[in-house]
N, C-alpha and C positions, 0 to 999 in steps of 0.2 A: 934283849929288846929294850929299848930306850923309854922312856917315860915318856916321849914327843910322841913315840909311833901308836901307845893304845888306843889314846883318842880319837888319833885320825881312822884307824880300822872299826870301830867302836859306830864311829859318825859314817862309815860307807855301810855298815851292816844295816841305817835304820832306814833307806831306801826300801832294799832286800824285804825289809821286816812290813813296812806297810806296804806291800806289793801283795806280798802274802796275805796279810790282814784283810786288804779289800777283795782280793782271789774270795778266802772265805766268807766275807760276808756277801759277796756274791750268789756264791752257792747256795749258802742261805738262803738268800730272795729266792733266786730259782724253785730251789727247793720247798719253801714256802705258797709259792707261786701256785707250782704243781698240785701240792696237795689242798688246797682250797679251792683253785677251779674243781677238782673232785666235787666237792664237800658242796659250793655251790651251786654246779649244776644239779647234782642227785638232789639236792632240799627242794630246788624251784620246781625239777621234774616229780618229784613226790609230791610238793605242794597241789599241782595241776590235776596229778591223776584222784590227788583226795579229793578233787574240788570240780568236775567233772558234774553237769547237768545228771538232772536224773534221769537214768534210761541211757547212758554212754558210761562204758568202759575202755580203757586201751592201755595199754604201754606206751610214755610218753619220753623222751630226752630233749635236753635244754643243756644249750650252748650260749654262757656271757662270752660278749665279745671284747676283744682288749686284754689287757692289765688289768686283772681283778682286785690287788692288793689299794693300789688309788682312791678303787672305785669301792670299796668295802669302808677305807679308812671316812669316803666321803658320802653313806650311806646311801648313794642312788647306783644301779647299775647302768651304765648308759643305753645298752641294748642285749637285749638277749632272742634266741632261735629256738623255738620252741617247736617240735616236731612227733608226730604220730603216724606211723605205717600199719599198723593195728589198731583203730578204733571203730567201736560199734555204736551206732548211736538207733537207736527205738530198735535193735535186730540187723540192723543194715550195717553191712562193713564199707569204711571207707577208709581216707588217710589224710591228714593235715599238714600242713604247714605255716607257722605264726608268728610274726617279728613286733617285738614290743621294746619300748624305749621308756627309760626312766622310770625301772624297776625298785620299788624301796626294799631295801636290804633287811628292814626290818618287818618286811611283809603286810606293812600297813598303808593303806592310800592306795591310790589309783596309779596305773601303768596307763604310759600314752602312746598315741599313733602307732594305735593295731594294726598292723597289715595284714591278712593270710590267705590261702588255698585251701580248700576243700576237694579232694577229689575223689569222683566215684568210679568204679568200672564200669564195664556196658552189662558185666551178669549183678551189679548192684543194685542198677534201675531200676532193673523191671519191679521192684519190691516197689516202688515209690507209687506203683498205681493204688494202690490200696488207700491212700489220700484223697481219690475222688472217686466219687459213684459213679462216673460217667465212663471211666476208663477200665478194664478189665487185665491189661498187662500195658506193657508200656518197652520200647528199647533205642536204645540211641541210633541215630542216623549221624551223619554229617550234615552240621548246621541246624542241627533239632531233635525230633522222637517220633517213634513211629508210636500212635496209641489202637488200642483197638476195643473195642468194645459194644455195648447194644442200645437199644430205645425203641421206642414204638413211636410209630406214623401213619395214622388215619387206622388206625386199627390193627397193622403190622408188627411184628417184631423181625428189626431190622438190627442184626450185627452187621458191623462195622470196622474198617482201617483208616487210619487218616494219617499224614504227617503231621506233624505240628513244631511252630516255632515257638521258643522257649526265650524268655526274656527279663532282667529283674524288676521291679516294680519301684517306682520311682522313690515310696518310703522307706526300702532297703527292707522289709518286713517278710517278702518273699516273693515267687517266681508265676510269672502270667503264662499259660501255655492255651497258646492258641490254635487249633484243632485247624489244617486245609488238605486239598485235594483227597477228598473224600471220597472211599469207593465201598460198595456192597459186596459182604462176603458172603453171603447163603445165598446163591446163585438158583436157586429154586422157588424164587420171589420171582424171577424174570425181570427185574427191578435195573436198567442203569444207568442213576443218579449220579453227579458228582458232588451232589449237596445235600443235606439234612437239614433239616429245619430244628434248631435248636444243640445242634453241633457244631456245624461249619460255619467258621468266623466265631465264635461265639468263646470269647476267653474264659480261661477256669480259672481261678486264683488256688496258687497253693502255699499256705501258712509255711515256712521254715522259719518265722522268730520265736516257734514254739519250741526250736530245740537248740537254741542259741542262747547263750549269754542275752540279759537284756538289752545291751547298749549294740552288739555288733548288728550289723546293716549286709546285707548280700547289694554287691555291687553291679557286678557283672558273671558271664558265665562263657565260657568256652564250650564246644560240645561237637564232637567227633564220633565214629562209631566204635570205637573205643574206649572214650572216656569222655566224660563230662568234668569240667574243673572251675568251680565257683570262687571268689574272689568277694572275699569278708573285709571289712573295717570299722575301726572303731575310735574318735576321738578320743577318749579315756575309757578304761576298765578298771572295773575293784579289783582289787587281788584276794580278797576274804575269800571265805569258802561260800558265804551268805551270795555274795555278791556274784562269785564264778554260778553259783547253782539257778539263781532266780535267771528266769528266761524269759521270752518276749511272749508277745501277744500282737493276733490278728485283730483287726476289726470285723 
């Protein structure tokens, strides 16, 4: 073998060579990649469930979205999914879902433009009567709730059904249910009304910022006889546990 030729095989092998080099630092990344979306998601979804109002528990998982490694090196997460299929909040089971952006990696500050759902079943509801004295059970319809419950009129004690439409209340604080077509149930009154006096038409306010994060707002509500699905936001949240626990208030 010549002296001329080592060189030249020498200088084709160092293509070869960083081909290989970048292959494995690839890997690496990947590799890296993988095990910190772990390590990421499990912190955020443990942070959540430690940080849960009081009177709600659940199982929660969170999904950052993207290239985590970027977004670590640049301590904000851009967006993350936050999600619960198991949660109780005052006894009631429901299930959540919640998209938050410009998570601090260091779990200090506020996340912004909360998005999420709330959704209840239709055997969830009926628990929700127990919020007003007026109402005795409560179950979803399509477009509202059927409520039922009693009162006296002129002397009477008159149980009652009504539909009623459900609506959020313009301060995001909680939901207006307005009680119509009204009928008499105890058919032994010989009574029939389609209106009550202090029922029909007569809105009832029901507080839900009492079991919310301070800042999130109830937007709107969807509601079938199936399920009910309420629609939360928030221009910013703390991410502290101070901050996830303290909850709103009614007037």
């Amino acid at each position: 073998m010549s002296a001329a030729t080592e060189p030249t095989r020498k200088r084709r092998r160092w293509p070869v060579v960083l081909v290989a080099v970048v292959l494995v630092l690839a890997a690496l990344v990947v590799v890296a990649e993988f095990v910190l979306r772990g390590v990421v998601d499990r912190t955020i979804a443990d942070q959540v469930e430690q940080s849960l109002p009081e009177g709600a528990t659940g199982d929660v998982t969170a999904h950052a979205d993207g290239i985590v490694i970027p977004q670590l090196l640049a301590g904000t997460l851009d967006r993350v999914d936050i999600a619960s299929d198991r949660l109780t909040v005052d006894g009631i089971p429901l299930a959540a879902d919640v998209t938050v952006r410009d998570v601090p990696v260091d779990g200090k500050g506020d996340v912004h433009d909360v998005d999420g759902h709330v959704r209840l079943a239709a055997t969830s509801v009926k628990d929700l009567a127990k919020y007003s004295p007026l109402f005795e059970r409560m179950r979803l319809v399509d477009d509202g709730v059927e409520l039922s419950g009693s009162t006296a009129v002129l002397g009477f004690d008159i149980s009652y059904a009504a539909t009623g439409d459900v609506s959020a209340q313009s301060d995001g604080r909680g939901v207006t249910i307005t009680p119509r077509n009204v009928r008499i149930t105890n058919p032994q009154l010989g009574l029939g009304v389609d209106s009550i006096p202090g029922v029909t038409n007569v809105p009832v306010q029901v507080c839900t910022a009492q079991f919310l994060p301070e800042q999130l707002r109830v937007r709107s509500l969807a509601i079938s006889a199936q399920q009910a699905t309420v629609r939360i936001t928030a221009g910013s949240l703390p991410l502290t546990e101070q901050g996830l626990r303290t909850v709103g208030t009614c007037g």
